[in-house]
C-alpha positions in Angstrom: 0.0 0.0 0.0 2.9 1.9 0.7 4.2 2.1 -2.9 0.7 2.4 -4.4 0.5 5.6 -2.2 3.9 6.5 -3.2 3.0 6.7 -6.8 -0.4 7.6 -6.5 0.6 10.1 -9.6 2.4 7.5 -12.0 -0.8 5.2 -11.4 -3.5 7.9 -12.2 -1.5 8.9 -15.1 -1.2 5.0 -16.1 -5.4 5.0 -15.9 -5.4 8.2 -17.9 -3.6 6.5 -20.8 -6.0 3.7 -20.8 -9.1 5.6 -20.7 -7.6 8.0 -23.6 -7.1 4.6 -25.5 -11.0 4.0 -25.3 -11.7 7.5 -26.0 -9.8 7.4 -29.5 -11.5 4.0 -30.5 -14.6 5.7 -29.4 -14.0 9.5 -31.3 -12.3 7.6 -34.6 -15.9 6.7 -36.3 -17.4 9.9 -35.0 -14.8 12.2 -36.0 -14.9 11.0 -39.7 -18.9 11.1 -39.7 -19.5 14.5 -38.4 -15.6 16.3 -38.1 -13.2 17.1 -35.2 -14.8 20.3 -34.1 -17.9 18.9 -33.7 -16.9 16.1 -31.6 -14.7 18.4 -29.7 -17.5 21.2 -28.2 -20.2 17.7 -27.9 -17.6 15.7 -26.1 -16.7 18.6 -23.6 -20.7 19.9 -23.1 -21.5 16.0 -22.1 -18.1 16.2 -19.5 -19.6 19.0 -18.0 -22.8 17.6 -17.1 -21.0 14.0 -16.3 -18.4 15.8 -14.4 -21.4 18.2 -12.4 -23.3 15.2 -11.5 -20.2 13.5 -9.9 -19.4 16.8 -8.1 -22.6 17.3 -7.0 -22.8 13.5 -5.2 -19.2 14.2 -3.9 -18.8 17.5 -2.5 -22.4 18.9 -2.7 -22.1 21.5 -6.1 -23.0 20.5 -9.1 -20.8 23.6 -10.3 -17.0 25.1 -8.8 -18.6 27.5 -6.9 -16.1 27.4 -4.1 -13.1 27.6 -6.8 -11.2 30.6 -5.8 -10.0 33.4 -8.4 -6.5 31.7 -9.0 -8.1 28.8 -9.4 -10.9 30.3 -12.1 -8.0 32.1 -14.0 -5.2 29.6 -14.8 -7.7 26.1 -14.7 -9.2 28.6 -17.6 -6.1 29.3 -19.2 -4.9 26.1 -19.4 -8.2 24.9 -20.8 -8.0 27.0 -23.3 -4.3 26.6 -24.9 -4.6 22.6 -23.6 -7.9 21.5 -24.3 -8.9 24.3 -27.9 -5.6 25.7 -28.9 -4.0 22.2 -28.6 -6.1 20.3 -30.2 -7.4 22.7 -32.6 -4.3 23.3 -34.4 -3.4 19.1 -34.0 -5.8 18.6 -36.1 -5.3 21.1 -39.1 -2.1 19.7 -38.9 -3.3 16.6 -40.1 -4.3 17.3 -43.2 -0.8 19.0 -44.6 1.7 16.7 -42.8 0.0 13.2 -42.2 -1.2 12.1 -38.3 2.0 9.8 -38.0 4.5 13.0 -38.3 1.8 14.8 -36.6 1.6 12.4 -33.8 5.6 11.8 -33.6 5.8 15.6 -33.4 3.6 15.8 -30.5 5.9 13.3 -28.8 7.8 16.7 -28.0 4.5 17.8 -25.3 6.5 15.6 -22.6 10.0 17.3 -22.4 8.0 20.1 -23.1 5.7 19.9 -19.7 9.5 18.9 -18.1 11.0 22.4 -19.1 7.4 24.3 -18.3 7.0 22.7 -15.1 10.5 23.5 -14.0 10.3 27.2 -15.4 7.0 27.7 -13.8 6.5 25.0 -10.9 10.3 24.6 -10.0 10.4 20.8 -10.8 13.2 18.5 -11.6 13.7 15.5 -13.0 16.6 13.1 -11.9 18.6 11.2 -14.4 16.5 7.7 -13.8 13.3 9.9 -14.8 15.1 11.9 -18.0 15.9 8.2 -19.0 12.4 6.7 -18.7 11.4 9.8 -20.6 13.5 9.4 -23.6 12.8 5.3 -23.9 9.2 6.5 -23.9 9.5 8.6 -26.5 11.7 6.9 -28.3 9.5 4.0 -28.3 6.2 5.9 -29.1 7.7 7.3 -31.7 9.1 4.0 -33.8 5.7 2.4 -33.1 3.7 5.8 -35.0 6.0 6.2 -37.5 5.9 2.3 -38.3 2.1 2.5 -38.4 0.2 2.3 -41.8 -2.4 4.7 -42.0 -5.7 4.5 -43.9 -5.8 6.4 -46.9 -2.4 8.3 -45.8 0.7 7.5 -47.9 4.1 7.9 -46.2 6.1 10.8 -47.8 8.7 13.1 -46.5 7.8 16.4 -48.2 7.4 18.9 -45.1 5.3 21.6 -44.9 5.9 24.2 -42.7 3.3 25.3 -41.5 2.1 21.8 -40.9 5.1 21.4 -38.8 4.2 24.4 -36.9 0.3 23.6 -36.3 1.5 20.0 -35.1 4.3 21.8 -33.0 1.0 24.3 -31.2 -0.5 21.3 -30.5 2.5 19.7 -28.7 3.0 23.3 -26.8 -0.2 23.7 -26.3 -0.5 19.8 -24.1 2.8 20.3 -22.6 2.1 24.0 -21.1 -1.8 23.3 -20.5 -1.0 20.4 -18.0 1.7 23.0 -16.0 -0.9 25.3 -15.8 -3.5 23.0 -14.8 -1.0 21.6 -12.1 -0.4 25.7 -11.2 -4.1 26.6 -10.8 -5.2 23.7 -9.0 -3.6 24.7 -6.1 -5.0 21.9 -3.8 -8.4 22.2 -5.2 -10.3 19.2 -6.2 -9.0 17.7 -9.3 -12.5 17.0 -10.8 -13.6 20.5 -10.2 -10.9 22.3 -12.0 -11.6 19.8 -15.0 -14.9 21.6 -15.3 -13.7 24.9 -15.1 -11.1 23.6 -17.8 -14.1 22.1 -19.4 -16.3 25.6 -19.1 -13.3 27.5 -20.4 -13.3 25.0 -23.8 -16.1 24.8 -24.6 -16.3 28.5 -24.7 -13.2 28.3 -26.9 -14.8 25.8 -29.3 -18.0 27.9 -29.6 -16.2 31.0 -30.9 -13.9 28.9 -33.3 -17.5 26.9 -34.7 -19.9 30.4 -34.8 -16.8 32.0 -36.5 -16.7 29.1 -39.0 -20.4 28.6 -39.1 -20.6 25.0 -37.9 -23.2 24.5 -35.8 -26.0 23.0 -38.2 -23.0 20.3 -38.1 -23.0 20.4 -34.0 -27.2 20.2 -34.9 -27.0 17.0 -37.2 -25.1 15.2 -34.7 -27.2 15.8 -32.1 -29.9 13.9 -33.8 -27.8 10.9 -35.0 -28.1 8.2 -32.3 -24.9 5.8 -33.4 -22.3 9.4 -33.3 -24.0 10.6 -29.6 -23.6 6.6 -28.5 -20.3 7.0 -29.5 -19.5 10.8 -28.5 -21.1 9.8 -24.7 -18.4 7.5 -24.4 -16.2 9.1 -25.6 -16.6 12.0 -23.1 -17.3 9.6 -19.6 -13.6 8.0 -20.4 -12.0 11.2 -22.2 -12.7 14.6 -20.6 -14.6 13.2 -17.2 -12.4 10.7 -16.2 -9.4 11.1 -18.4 -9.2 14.9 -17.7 -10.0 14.7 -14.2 -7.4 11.6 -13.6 -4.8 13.7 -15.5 -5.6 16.5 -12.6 -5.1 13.9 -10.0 -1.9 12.7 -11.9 0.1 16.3 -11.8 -1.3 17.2 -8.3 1.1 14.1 -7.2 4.2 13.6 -9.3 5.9 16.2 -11.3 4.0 17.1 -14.8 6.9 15.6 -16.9 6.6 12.3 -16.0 2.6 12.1 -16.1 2.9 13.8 -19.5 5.3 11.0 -20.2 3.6 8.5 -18.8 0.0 9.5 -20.4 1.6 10.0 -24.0 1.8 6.4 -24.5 -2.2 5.8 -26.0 -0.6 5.3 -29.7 1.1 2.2 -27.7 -1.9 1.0 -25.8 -4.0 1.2 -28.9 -2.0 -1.4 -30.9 -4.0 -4.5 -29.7 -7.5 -3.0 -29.7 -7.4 -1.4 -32.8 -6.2 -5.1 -34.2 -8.7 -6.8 -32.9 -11.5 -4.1 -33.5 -10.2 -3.1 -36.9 -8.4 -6.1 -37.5 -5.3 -3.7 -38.5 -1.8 -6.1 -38.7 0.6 -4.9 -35.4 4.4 -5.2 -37.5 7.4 -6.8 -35.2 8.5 -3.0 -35.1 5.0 -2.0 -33.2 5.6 -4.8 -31.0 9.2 -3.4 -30.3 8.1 0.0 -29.8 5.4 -0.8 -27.5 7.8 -3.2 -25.6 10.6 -0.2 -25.2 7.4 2.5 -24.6 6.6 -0.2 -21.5 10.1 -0.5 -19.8 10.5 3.0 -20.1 7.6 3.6 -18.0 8.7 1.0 -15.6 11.7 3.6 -15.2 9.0 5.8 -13.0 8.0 3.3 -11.0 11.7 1.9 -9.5 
């Protein structure tokens, strides 16, 4: 019990990967059916209400009334570069560079939580945690950039400002995790993942009336297979993935659960075979084998 309590972050950041995993297996269909943005502001609006009900069982308020100013400002901030900026610009990155370079790019949101959190939380990472960091990353990134693609030829033309859209998106995770750690402050961890919640789904409401989505947002509303899909989606992704991510940083530095939580591309090997019966290559096996040990550095 001890040790379980001693790396009460690593685990929580260990569940966050898995419940990611689910939450890209559920989004994949949905995303192609009705786009990103939509399943973006529908998978954070159902969070809200998930998360509110939780809240409401657990501490008596179904919304942070009793967050304090810091906590409303920078839970806020962070939801917005994290959860809109982030994964706003991820995804139009997608379309000029390919997901795999995208993806392998946004291996760099790890070392970049390491160098926010030590700028802006004073954290450190010994040499036993820099090493588990760079096997992890190493062996994401030989398992993505092995991985065929549907419909996405492999080709080394580089556009820049794919690069630098991917590149937001890796900054964008990296510094919205410090600053989720930073305005937390000991509140509760589910809490602050509604006001990060509140905060993007604000964001994604300017970005859709600006682009004049919402008879999208409308026809997915009314299509029973992408709301099955979107609901759980959101229970695993932004309620408990989110919240656990919270609960993650609030215990261990943000490097190492940013680490530690980039390793879905890894844990999504073996469902996605068996779901989409996609082949898993002896170089996915490798990668997911070095991604493992690496993580097994932050648990010694």
């Amino acid at each position: 019990m001890d040790y379980i309590a001693s790396h009460t972050g690593e685990f929580a950041a260990l569940a966050v990967a898995i419940f990611w995993t689910i939450t890209a297996l559920a989004f994949e269909s949905a995303s192609r059916k009705v786009g990103s943005l939509t399943v973006n502001i529908l998978r954070l609006s159902l969070a809200f209400f998930f998360i509110g009900f939780y809240t409401l069982i657990s501490r008596g308020h179904f919304l942070p009334v009793d967050a304090s100013m810091h906590n409303w400002l920078w839970l806020a901030l962070s939801g917005v570069i994290g959860l809109v900026l982030g994964d706003y610009y991820l995804f139009r990155s997608y379309p000029l560079i390919g997901s795999r370079f995208s993806m392998l790019i946004m291996t760099l949101a790890p070392p970049l939580a390491a160098i926010f959190g030590y700028f802006i939380l004073g954290e450190s990472l010994n040499i036993m945690q820099i090493t588990g960091m760079i096997i992890v990353i190493f062996g994401i990134s030989l398992a993505i950039f092995n991985k065929p693609v549907r419909g996405e030829r492999l080709s080394f033309k580089i556009a820049p400002a794919g690069l630098l859209f991917a590149f937001i998106g890796a900054l964008g995770q990296g510094l919205g995790i410090v600053l989720s750690k930073y305005g937390m402050e000991g509140y509760d961890p589910f809490a602050s993942t509604q006001i990060r919640i509140i905060a993007g789904v604000i964001g994604f409401s300017i970005i859709i009336t600006a682009l004049r989505r919402w008879g999208n947002v409308a026809s997915a509303i009314k299509n029973p297979p992408v709301m099955k899909a979107l609901t759980l989606g959101a229970f695993f992704g932004p309620f408990l993935g989110i919240s656990f991510s919270l609960l993650s940083v609030k215990h261990t530095q943000a490097g190492i659960a940013s680490t530690i939580m980039a390793i879905v591309p890894v844990l999504i090997l073996a469902p996605a075979a068996w779901i989409y019966k996609e082949k898993i290559t002896a170089v996915e096996i490798a990668g997911a084998i070095i991604s493992v040990a690496g993580v097994a550095f932050f648990f010694i």
